[in-house]
N, C-alpha and C positions, 0 to 999 in steps of 0.2 A: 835253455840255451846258454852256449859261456857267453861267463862278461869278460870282454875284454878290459885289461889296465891299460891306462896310459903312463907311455913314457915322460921325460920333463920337460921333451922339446913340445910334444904333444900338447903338454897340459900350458905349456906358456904359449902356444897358437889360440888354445880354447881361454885362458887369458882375457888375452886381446880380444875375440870374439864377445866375451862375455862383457868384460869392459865397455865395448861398443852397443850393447844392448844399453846398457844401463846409460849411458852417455845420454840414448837415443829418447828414451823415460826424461832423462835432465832437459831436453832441449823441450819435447811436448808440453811438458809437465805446465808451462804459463798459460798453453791455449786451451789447458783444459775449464773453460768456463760457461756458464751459461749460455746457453744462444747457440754453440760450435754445434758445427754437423762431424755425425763420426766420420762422413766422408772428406771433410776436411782432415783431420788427425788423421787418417791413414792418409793421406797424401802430404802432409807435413814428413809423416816418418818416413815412406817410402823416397823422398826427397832428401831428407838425410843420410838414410843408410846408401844411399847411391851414391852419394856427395861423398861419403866415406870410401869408398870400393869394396861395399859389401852389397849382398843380393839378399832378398826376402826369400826366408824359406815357407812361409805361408802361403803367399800367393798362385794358382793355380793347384795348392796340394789336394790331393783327393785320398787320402789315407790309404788304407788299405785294397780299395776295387776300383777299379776303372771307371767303374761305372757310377763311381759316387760323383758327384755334383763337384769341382774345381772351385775352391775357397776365394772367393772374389778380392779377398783386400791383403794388404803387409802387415795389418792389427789385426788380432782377433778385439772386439769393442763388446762387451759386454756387463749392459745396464740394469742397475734391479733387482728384479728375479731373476736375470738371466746368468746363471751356473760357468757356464764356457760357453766360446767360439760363436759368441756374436758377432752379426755381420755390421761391419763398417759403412752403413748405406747413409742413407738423408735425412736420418732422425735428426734432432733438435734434443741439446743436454738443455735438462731442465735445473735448476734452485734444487737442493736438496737431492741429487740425483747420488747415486754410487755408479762409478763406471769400470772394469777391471781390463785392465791393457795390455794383450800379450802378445811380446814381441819375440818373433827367430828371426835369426841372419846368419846367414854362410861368411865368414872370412877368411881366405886363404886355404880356402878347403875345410875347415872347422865352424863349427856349430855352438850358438849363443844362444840362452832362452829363460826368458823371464817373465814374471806377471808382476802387476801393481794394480792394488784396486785404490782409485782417488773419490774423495769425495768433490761434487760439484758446487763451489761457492758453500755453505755453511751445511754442514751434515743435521740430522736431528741425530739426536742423544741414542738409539736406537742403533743406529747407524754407524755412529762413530765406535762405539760397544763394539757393532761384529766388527769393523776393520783394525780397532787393536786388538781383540782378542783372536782374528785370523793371522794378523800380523807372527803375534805371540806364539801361537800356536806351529807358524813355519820358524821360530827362532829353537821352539821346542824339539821338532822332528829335525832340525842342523845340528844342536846342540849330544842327540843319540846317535848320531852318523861320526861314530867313534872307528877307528881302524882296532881291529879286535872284537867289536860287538857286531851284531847281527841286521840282515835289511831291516827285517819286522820289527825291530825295536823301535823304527823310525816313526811308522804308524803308532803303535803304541802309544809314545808318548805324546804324538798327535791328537788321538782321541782322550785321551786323559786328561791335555788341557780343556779340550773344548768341549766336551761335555760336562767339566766339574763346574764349567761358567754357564749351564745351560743351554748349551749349543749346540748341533747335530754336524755329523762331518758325511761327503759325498762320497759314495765308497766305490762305486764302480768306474770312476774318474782317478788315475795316479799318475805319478812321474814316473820316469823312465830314464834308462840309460842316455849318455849322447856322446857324439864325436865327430867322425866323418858325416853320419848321418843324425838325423834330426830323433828318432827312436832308436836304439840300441837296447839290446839286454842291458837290465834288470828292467821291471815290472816293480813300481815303488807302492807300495800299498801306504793309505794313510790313516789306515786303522789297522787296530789287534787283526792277526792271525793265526792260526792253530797252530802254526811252528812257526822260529826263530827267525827260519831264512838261511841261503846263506853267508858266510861270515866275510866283513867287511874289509878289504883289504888299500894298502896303498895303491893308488891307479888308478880306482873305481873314481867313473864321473858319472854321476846323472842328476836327476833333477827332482826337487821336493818343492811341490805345490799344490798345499791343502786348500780344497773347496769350502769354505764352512756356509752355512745355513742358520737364517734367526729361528727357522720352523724346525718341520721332519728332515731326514737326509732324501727323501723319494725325489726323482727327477723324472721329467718324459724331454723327448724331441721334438721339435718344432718341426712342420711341414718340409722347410728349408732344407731340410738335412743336415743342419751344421749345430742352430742354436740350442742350449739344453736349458733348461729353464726347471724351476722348483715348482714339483706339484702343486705345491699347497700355495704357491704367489708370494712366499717369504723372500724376502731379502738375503742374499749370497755376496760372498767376497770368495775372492781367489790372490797370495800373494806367491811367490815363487822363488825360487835362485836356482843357479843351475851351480853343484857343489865337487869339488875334486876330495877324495878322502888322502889324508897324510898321516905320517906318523904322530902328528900333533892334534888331532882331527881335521876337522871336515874345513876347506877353503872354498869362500863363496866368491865365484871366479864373475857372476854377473853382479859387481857392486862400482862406483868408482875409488 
């Protein structure tokens, strides 16, 4: 499918949008503690982005079918093993917990979307390893989102970092295009693929946000329908930005 480019009014709408995610990360970020229920943090966020005159693009989404199950919260909240799109229910953050926070919001008709995974009160050494090295790993795949070079360069250099550090990356999980809507063309891979892609131009906005794994990359579905979680019960992080490509590279439009 084509990708469409954005123009510069466009991209300073998705800006703003993007800014307001990340704001939304800044305001959370203190109750991320011990004891909190994810159903608390989702209704902290969804009380800010409201507060803002933005709308949650999470809430009630059901992806592709109708038929799929309406995604209950404004966060996806996902702890642990859990890969993506945990649900923000009545659990209790434990000491030592990893939690990954991914927030959309529509503003002004454009689209914001970011992941942070936090460690809860003191991480173990384990721990804090996969969240710099996922960190790193999305600094890596922004760093090849060059105008002139290729999508699949981006995986590339994804997988390069984090498997040279022992790590596995989720491969049938990627980012995607954004704008008006929450998925647009491209399809972001964040590993090697058998060609190049193609070539990266000014305009192009979407989103890179590598899954990485302390185990295997293999994931299954939870009953739910939403949550993914790591076969093997290892420990995952997810961090994100959603990036505009320019003549100078890539601007990461979800930061403050």
């Amino acid at each position: 499918m084509r990708i469409r480019r954005k123009d510069i009014k466009e991209i300073n709408l998705m800006r703003d949008a993007g800014r307001l995610v990340a704001e939304t990360f800044a305001f959370l970020a203190p109750h991320i503690q011990p004891g909190a229920t994810l159903r608390d943090l989702d209704h902290l966020a969804e009380t800010f982005i409201h507060s803002r005159g933005a709308s949650s693009l999470y809430k009630g989404y059901r992806g592709s079918s109708r038929r799929h199950p309406p995604f209950p919260g404004v966060i996806c909240a996902s702890v642990n093993n859990e890969i993506c799109h945990g649900l923000p229910n009545g659990r209790h953050l434990q000491q030592g917990d990893i939690i990954g926070i991914d927030i959309g919001l529509r503003l002004r008709d454009y689209c914001g979307d970011a992941c942070v995974t936090f460690a809860v009160g003191q991480p173990t050494t384990e721990a804090q390893r996969l969240l710099d090295v996922t960190q790193a790993s999305l600094a890596a795949g922004i760093a090849a989102a060059q105008s002139g070079s290729h999508l699949h360069d981006i995986g590339a250099a994804i997988q390069a970092y984090a498997e040279d550090r022992g790590m596995s990356v989720v491969r049938e999980w990627g980012g995607h295009g954004i704008g008006r809507q929450l998925h647009e063309p491209p399809s972001v891979s964040h590993t090697r693929m058998p060609d190049r892609g193609p070539l990266l131009l000014p305009g192009m906005v979407f989103t890179i946000e590598p899954m990485i794994n302390l185990g295997q990359p293999e994931w299954k579905l939870l009953e739910d329908g939403w949550t993914v979680v790591t076969a093997d019960g290892s420990l995952s992080a997810q961090f994100e930005h959603t990036v505009a490509i320019t003549r100078n590279g890539a601007e990461i439009l979800t930061r403050l």
